[in-house]
Structure formats: structure tokens, C-alpha cells
C-alpha positions, 0 to 999 in steps of 0.5 A: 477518516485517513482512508479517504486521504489514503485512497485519493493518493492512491487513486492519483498515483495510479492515474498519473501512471496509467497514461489514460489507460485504464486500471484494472488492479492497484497493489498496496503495501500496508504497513501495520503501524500505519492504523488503515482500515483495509475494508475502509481504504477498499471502499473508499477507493471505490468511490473516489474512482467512479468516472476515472481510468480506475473505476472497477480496479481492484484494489489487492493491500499487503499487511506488512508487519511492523518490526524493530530493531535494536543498538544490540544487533537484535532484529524482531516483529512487533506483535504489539506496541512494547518497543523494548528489545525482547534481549537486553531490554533497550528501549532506544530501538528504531522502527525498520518496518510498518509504517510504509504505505507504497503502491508496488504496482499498477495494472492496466489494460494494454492496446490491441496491436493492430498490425495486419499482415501481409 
């Protein structure tokens, strides 16, 4: 269960971040090859963050699809595990994206400005 690994990450990224404020949201991108299960990495992430700044956050996950590209210059989606180049048919492709997983932003609840005016 990597999610739980995942969320605690997550969780103190976004605290370390935070700077005591509280959290209402965490924006994660996903990255398909990464194998999470997004309903898993949801719940634990609840859990784990009971009694700290991000308790209550919603926590928003992107799927980013895994894409290759070849030594030819061809660029494509995965649309399943089969790194073959769907043009010259190499299989000496490189992995460009999917297997990221990145927080792209935090949001927290700002101080009420207290200034009064004269």
C-alpha cells in the first residue's frame, strides 16, 4: 500500500509549506505509470492529516498519461505498457512522461487583514 507512503509525503510537503496556516486544497499530479490508486491515495490522505493544518484539505489528483518517445523523432501516449515505437518499430524508446508525481500547488487560508482606518 504505496499510497500511504505517497500521502504522508504529500501531507508534509504541503505542511512544510503551509507555514502554520491551514490547507484547504492539495493539487497532485499523477503520473500513470506511477500505479496509484487515486480513490486510496484520497483516503489515506484523510487520515493521515486528522489533527494537522490539513485536516479537511481537499486533496484535486491529475492523471497524467504516460508517453514515449523514440531515437526517430516519433512522440506518442501509451495506451498500454508495449514500448515499441508505433513507426519504426525500436524498442530503444525513452520514457517523457507518466511517472511523475509532483504537488503543483497548495492552498491556504489567508489572515484577515486587520488594518483599521482612520
Amino acid at each position: 500500500m504505496h499510497e500511504l507512503a505517497l500521502s504522508r509525503a504529500i501531507l508534509e510537503h504541503a505542511l512544510g509549506h503551509a507555514q502554520g496556516r491551514p490547507v484547504v486544497r492539495v493539487a497532485v499530479s499523477v503520473g500513470a505509470l506511477r500505479q496509484v490508486v487515486p480513490s486510496s491515495l484520497e483516503f489515506n490522505f484523510g487520515v493521515i492529516s486528522k489533527d494537522t493544518g490539513c485536516e479537511g484539505a481537499e486533496l484535486v489528483q491529475t492523471l497524467v498519461p504516460a508517453a514515449a518517445t523514440c531515437p526517430c523523432g516519433e512522440r506518442w501516449t501509451l495506451r498500454e505498457l508495449l514500448l515499441r515505437c508505433p513507426r519504426c518499430g525500436a524498442t530503444t524508446v525513452s520514457i517523457r512522461d507518466g511517472e511523475q508525481l509532483t504537488v503543483d500547488y497548495i492552498e491556504v487560508e489567508e489572515e484577515a487583514s486587520c488594518t483599521a482606518r482612520r
